[in-house]
Backbone bond lengths (Angstrom), bond angles and torsions (degrees), N, CA, C in turn:
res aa  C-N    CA-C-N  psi(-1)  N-CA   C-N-CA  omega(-1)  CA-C   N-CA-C  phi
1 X - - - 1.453 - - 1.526 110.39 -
2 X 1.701 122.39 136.30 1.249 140.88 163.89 1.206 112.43 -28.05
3 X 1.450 104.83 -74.38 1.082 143.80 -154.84 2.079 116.57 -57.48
4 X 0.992 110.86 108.62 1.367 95.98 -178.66 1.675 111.74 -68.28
5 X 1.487 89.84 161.75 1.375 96.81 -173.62 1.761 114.74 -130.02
6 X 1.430 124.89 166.83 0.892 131.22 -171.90 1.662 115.46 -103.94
7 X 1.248 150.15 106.49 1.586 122.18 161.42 1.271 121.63 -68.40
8 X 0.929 149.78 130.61 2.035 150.28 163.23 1.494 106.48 -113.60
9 X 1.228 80.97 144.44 1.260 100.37 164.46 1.885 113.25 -132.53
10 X 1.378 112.20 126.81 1.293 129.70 -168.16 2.027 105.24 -117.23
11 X 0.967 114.72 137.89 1.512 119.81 174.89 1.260 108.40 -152.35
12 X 1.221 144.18 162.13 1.335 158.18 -150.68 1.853 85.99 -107.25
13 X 1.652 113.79 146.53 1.463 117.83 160.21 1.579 119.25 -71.00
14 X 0.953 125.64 163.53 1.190 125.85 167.73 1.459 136.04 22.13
15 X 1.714 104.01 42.50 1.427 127.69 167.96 1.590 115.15 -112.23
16 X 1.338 119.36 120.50 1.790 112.48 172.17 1.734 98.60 -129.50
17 X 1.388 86.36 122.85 1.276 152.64 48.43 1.576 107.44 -120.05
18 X 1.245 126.69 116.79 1.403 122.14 -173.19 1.437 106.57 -45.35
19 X 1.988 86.56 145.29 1.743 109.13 157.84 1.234 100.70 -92.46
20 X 1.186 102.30 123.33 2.146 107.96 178.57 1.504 93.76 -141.90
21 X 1.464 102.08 167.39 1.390 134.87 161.53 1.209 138.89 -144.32
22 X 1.101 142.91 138.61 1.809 126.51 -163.88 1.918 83.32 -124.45
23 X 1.114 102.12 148.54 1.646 117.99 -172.83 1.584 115.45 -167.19
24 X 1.167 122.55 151.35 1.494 141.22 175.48 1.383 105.77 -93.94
25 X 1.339 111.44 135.72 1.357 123.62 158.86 1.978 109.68 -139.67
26 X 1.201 94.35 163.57 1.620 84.37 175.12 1.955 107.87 -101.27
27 X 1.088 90.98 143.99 1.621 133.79 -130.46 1.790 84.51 -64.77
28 X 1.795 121.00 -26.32 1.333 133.32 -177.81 1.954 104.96 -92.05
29 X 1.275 125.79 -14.33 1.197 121.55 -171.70 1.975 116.67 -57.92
30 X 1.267 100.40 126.60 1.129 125.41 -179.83 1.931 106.06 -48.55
31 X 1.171 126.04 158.84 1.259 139.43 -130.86 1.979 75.96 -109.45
32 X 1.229 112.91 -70.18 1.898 106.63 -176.96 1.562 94.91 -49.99
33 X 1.419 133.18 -44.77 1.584 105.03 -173.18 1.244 127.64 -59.32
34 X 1.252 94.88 -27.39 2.077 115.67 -175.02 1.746 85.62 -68.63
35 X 0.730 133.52 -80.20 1.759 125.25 -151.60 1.700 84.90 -63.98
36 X 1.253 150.10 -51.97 1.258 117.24 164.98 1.703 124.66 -27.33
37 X 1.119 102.14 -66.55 1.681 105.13 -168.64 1.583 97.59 -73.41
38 X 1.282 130.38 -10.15 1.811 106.03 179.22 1.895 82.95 -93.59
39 X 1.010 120.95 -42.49 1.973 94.90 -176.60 1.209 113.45 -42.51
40 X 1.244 120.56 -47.52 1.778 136.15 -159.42 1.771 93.30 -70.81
41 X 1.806 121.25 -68.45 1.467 102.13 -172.66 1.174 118.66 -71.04
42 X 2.111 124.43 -16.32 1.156 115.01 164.33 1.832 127.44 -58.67
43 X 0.673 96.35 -62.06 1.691 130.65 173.22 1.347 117.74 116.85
44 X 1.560 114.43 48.59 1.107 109.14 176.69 1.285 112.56 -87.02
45 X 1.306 137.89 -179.10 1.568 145.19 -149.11 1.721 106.94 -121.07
46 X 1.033 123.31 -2.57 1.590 123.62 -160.44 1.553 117.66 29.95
47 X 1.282 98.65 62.60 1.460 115.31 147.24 1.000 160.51 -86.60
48 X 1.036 99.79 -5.53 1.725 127.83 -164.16 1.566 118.57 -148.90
49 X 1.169 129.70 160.81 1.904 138.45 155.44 1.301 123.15 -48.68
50 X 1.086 135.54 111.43 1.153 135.83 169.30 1.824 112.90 -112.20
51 X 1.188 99.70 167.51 1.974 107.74 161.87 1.629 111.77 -174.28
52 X 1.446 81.15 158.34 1.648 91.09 -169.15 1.998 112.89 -81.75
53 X 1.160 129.17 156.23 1.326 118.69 178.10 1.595 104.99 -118.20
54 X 1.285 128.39 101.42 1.732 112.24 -158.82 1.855 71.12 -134.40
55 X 2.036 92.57 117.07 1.355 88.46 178.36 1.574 118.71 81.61
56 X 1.570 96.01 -150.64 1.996 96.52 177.33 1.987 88.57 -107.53
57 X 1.104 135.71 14.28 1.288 115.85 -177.97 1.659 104.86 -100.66
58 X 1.494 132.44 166.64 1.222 126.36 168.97 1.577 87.22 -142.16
59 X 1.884 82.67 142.33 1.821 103.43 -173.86 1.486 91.97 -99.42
60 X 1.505 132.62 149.57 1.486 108.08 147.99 1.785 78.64 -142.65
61 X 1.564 101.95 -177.44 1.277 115.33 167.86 1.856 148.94 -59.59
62 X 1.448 100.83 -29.79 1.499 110.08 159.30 1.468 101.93 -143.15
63 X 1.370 124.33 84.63 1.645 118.50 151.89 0.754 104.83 -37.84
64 X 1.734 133.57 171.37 0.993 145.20 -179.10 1.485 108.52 -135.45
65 X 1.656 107.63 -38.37 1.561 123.81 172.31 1.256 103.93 -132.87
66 X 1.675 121.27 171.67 1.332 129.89 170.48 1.273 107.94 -46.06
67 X 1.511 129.99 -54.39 1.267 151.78 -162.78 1.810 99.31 -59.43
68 X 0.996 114.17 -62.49 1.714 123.19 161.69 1.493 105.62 -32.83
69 X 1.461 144.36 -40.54 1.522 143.05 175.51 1.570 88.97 127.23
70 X 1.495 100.84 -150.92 1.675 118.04 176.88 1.468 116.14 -125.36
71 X 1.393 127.77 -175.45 0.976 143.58 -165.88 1.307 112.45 -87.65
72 X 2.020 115.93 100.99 1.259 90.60 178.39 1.466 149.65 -93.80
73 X 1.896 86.16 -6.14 1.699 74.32 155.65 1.333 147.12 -65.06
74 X 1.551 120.49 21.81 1.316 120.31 -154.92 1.573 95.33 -106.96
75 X 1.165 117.11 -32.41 1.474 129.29 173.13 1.854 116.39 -95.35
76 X 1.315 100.14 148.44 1.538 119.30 176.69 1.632 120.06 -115.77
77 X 1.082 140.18 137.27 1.112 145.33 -116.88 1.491 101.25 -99.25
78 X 1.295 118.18 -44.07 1.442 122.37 171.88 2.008 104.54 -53.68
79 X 1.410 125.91 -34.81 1.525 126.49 -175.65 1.625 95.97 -60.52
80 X 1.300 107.58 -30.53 1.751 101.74 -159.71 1.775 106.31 -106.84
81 X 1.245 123.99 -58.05 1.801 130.88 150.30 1.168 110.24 -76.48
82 X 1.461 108.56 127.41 1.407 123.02 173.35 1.437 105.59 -138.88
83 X 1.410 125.60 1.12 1.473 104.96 -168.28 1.740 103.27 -138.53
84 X 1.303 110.22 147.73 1.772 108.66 -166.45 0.991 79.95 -65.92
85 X 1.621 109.77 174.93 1.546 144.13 -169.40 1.417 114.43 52.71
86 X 1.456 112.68 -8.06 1.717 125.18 -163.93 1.740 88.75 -65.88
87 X 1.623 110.72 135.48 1.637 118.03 -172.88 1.713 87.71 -122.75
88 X 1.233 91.21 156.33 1.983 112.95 179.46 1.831 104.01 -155.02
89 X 1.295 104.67 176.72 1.280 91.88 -166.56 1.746 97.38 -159.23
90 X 1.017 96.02 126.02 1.544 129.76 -145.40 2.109 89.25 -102.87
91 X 1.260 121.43 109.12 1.614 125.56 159.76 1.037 128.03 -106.49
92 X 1.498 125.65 125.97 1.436 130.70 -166.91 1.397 109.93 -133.05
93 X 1.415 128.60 108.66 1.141 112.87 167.25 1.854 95.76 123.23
94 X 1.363 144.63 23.00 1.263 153.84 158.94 1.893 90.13 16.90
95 X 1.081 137.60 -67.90 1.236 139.34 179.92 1.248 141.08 -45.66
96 X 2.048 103.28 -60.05 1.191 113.28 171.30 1.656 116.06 -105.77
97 X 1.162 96.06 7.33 1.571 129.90 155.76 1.834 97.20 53.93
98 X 0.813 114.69 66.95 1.787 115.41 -171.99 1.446 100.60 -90.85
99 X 1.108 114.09 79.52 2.148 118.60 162.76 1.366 125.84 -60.09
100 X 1.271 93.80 100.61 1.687 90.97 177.44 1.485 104.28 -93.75
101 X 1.756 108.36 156.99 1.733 140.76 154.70 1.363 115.19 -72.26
102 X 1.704 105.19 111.03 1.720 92.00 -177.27 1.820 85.85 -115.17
103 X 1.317 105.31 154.65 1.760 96.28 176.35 1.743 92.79 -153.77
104 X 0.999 110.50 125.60 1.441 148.10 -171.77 1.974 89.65 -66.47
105 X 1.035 119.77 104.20 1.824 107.28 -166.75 2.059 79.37 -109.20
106 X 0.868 127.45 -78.44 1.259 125.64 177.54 1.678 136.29 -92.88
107 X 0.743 119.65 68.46 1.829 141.03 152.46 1.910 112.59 -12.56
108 X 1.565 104.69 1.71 1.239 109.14 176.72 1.741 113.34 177.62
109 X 1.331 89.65 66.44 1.820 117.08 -157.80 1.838 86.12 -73.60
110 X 1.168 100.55 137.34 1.772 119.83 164.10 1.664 98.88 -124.86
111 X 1.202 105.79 164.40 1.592 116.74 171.29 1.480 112.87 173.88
112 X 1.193 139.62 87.62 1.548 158.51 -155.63 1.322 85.15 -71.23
113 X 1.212 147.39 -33.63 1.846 140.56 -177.71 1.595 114.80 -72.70
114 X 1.413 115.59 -25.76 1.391 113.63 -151.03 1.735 103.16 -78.39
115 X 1.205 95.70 138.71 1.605 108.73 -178.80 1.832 105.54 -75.18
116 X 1.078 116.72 -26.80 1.290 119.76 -159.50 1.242 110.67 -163.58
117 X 1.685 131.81 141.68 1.251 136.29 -165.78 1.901 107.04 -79.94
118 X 1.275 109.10 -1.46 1.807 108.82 -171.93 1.410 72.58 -127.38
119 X 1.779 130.66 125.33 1.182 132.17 167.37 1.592 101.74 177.10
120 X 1.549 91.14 131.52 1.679 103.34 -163.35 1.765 93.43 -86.37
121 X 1.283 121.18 147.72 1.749 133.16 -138.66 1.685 66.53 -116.31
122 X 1.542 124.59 -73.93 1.450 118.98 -144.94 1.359 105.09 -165.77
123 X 1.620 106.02 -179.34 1.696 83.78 179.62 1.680 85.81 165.84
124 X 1.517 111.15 161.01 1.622 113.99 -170.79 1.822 93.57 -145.50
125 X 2.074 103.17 137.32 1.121 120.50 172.03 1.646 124.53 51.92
126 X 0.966 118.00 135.88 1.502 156.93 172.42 1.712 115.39 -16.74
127 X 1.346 119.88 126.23 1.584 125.51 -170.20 1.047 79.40 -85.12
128 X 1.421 104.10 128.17 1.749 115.23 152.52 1.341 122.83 -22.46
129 X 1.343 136.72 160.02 1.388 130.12 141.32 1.500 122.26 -43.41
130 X 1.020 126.56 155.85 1.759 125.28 153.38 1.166 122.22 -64.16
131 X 1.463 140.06 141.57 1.399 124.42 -168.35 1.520 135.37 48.12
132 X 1.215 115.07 45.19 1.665 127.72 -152.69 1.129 98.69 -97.57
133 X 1.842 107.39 -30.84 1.602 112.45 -171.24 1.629 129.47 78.52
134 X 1.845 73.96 52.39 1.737 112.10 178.95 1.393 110.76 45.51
135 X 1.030 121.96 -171.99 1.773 151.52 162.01 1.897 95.92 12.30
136 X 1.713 81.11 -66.33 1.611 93.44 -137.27 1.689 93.82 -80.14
137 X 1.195 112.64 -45.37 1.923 109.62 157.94 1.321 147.35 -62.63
138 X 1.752 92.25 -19.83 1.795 89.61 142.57 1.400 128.14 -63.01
139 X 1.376 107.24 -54.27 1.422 102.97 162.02 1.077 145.83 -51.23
140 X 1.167 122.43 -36.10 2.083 138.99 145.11 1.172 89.21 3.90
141 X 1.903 95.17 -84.17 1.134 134.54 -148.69 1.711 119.46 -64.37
142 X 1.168 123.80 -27.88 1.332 138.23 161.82 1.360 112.08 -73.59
143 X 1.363 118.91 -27.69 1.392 127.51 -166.49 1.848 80.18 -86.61
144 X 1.006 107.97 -88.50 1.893 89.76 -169.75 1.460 129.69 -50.18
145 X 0.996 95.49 -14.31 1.837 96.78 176.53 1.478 103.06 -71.42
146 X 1.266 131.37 -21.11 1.585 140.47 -159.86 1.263 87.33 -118.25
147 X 1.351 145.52 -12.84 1.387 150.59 142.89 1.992 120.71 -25.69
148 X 1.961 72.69 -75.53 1.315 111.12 -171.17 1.823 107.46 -86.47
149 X 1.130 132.92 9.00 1.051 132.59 162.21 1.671 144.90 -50.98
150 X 1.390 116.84 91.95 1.141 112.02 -153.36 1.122 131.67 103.87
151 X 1.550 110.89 -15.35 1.776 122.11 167.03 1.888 110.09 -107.28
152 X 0.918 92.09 100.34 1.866 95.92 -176.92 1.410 119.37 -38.06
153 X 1.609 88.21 -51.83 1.856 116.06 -165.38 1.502 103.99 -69.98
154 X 1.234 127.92 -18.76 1.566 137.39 156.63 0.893 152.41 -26.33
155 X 1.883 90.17 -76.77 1.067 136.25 150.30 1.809 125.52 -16.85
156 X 1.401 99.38 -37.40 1.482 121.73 -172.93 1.477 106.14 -62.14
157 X 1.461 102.59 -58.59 1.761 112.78 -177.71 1.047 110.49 -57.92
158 X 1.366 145.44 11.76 1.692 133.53 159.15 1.677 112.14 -80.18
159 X 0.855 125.65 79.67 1.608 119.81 179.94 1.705 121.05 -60.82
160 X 1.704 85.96 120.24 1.266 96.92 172.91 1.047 136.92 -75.57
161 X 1.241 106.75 -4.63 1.958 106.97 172.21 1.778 117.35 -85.19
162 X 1.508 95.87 16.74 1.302 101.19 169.36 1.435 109.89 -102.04
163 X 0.724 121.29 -11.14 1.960 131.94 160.59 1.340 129.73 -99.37
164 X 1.047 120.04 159.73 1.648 140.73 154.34 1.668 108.68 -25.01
165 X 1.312 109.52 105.98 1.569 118.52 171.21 1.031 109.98 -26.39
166 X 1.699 134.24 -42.29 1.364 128.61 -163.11 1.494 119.45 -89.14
167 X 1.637 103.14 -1.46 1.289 125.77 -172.72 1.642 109.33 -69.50
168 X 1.478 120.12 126.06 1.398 115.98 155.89 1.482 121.08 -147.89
169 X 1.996 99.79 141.15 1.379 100.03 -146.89 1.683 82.45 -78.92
170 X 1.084 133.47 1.09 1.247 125.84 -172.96 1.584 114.79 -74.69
171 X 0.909 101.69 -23.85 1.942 119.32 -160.84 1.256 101.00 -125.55
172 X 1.472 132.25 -0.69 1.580 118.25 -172.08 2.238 91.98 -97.34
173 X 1.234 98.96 150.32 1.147 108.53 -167.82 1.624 89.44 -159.98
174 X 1.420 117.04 114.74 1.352 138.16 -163.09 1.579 118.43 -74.06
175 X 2.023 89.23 -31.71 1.583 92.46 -167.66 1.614 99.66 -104.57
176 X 1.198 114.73 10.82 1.589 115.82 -176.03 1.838 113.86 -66.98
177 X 1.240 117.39 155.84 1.335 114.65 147.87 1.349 95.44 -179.39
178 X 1.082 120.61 146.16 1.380 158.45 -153.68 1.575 114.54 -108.53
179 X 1.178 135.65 85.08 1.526 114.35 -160.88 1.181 104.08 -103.30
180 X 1.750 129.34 -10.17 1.135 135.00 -167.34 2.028 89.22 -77.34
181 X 1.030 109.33 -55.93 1.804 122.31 -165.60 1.572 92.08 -57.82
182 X 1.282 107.72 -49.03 1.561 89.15 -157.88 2.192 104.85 -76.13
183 X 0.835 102.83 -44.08 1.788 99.15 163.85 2.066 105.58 -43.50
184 X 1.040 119.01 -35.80 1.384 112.17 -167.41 1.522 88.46 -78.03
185 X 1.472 127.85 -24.21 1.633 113.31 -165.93 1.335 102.53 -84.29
186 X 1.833 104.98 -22.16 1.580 86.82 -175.45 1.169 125.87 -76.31
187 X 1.777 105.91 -27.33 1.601 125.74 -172.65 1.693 93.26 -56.73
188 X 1.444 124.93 -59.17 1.165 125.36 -176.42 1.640 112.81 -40.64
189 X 1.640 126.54 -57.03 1.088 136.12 -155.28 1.466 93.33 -63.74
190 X 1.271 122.97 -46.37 1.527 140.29 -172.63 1.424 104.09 -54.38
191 X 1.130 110.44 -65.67 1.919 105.95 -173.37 1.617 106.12 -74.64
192 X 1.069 131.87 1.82 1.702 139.58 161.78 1.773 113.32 -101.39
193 X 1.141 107.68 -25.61 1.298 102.60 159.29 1.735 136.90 -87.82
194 X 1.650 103.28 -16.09 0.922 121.50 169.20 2.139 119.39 10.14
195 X 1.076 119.83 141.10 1.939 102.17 136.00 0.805 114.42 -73.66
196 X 1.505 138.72 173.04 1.512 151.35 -174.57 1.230 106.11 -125.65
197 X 1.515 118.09 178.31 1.390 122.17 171.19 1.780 117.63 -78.35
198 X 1.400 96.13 -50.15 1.433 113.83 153.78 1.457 137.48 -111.19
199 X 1.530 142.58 162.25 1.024 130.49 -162.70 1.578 103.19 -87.65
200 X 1.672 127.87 -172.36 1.247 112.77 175.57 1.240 118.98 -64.65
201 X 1.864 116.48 -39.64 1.521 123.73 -172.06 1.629 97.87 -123.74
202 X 1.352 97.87 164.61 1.746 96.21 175.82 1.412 109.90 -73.24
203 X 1.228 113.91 155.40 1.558 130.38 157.31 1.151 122.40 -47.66
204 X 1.459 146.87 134.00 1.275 112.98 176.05 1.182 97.74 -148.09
């Protein structure tokens, strides 16, 4: 590939055993595509506000005031990280406030295997729920599931109306991740995000 590329590395703050991921992006990608592709290899749900912290400035998607940061689609990631080991810090979730570690590991990524220049490399254990109630309620919540392990009838007393509708303690599995699924979401996101020939409406 032409195209230069980026390595990252992304991990959740103050979770052990870290949620991380190592992934490709190209090295020019715009600041709204990047929080696209970290929801998709994280598995977060796009529910919530997020923004990037590169430096003392913060990008998010609709400031409202100076004080709010700037616009980040206006910038691309190589203008703002340029140097390996260079770290930024990625917020999702204004509420349950989940801070991720992004760290730039290669500034001039090659890889003769890669199907595609946006493609998650690897990555260890399970995206939180949505609404879990950050840090300390993921952990609750891991803490009783490892409670309740092995007793079915248990199982019951975790109430779900303390989570995210999409949440189930039945199917959540902490140490899971899927790397084959999440590359298929990106390939998908990629041919729907496409440029076009034309825009939706004319220019005028």
């Amino acid at each position: 590939m032409a195209q230069r590329l980026y390595l990252l590395r992304i991990a959740i703050q103050d979770i052990e055993p870290e949620i991380w991921r190592r992934f490709v992006v190209p090295a020019d990608i715009t600041l709204d595509r990047l929080h696209d592709v970290i929801q998709t290899v994280m598995g977060w749900g796009e529910s919530h506000l997020h923004e990037f912290i590169i430096g003392k400035t913060h990008y998010t998607e609709i400031p409202e005031s100076e004080e709010d940061g700037v616009l980040e689609g206006k910038y691309r990631l190589n203008d703002l990280v340029k140097d390996k080991g260079q770290t930024f810090t990625y917020v999702y979730d204004f509420g349950d406030n989940w801070r991720h570690d992004i760290t730039l590991e290669d500034n001039r990524y090659t890889n003769d295997e890669l199907l595609s220049p946006v493609e998650c490399i690897d990555g260890e254990r399970a995206c939180p729920p949505e609404d879990i109630g950050g840090v300390a309620g993921y952990e609750e919540l891991c803490q009783e599931l490892n409670d309740l392990s092995g007793d079915e009838d248990d199982a019951e007393d975790i109430d779900d109306d303390d989570y995210d509708d999409d949440w189930d303690d039945e199917e959540f599995d902490s140490e899971e991740f899927d790397l084959e699924s999440v590359n298929h979401e990106l390939l998908i996101y990629q041919r729907w995000s496409r440029d076009r020939y034309l825009p939706w409406s004319p220019v005028h």
